[in-house]
N, C-alpha and C positions, 0 to 999 in steps of 0.2 A: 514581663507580666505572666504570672500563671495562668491559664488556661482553664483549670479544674483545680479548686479547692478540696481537700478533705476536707472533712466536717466532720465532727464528734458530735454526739447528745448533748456534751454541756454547750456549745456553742451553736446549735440548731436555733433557737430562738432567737438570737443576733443577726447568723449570718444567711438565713432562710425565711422565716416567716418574718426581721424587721429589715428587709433588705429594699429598697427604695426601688427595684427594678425586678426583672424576670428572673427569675430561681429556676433551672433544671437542672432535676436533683435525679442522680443514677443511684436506685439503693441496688445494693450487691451483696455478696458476702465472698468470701476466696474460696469454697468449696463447689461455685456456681462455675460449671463450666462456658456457658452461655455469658458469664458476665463477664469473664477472661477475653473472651471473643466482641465483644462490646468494647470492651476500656479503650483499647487504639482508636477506636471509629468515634466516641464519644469526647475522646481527647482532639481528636482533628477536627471534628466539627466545632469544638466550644475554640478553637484557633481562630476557626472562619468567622463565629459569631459572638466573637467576645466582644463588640462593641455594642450588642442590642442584648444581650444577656449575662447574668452570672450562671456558670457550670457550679454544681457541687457532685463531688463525690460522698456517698453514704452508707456507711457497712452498716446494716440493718443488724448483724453479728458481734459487734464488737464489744457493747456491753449492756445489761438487762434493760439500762433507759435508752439505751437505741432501738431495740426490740422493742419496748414500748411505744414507742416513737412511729416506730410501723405500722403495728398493730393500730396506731390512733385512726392514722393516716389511709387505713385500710390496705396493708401493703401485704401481701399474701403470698407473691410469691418475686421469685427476683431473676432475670433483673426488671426492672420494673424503672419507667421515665416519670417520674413527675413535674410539673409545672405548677409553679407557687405566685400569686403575686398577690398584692394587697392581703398578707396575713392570711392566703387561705390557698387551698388545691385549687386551681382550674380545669385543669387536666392530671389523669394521670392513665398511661399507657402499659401495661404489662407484655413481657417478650422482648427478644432479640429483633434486633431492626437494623438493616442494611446503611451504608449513609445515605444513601439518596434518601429514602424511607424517613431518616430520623432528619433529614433537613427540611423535608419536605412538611414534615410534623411540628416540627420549630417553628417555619413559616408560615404556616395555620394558626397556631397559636399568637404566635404576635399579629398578625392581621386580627386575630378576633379580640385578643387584649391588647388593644393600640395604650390603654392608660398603664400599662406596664412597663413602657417606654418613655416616659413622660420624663423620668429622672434618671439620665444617665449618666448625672455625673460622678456616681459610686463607682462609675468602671474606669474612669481615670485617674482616680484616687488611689485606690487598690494598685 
């Protein structure tokens, strides 16, 4: 099983906002040095918690409807964690974050969105 999805603009609306479970989505771009330093940590955590959530990766860069995508999203600068469920943001975190930090921030958020967890059987499909 993958761990972390990329994700394109065209498929943001499938695999993000109609995704039956928790969406944390890393927007990036490869110019972001801070995002380089994030991807190993963000990839081992979504290891540990790949059965309460979907990871996605997001290059806010990659093409003018990604950038718009951000902008919607209110994404300003990167890297930047967001949390999606039920078709909307619940959270969204800006900066580099440690893993204790970003587990600890996962954990927060599914405690507070327990109905984000309701359907998890898109993670054993996938």
């Amino acid at each position: 099983m993958i761990s972390v999805q990329e994700v394109t603009a065209e498929a943001w609306e499938k695999e993000v906002l109609q995704s039956s479970i928790l969406a944390v989505v890393d927007f990036w771009h490869e110019s972001c040095l801070w995002c380089k330093k994030l991807e190993p940590i963000f990839r081992e955590v979504a290891e540990e918690y790949s059965s309460k959530a979907k990871f996605i990766s997001f290059n806010v860069l990659a093409s003018s409807d990604s950038q718009q995508i951000a902008v919607e999203y209110g994404i300003l600068g990167v890297p930047t964690i967001g949390f999606f469920c039920e078709k909307r943001p619940v959270q969204i975190v800006v900066g580099f974050k440690q893993k204790e930090e970003l587990k600890k921030l996962i954990d927060e958020v599914i405690a507070k969105h327990k109905e984000c967890l309701e359907s998890s059987t898109e993670l054993r499909i996938n």
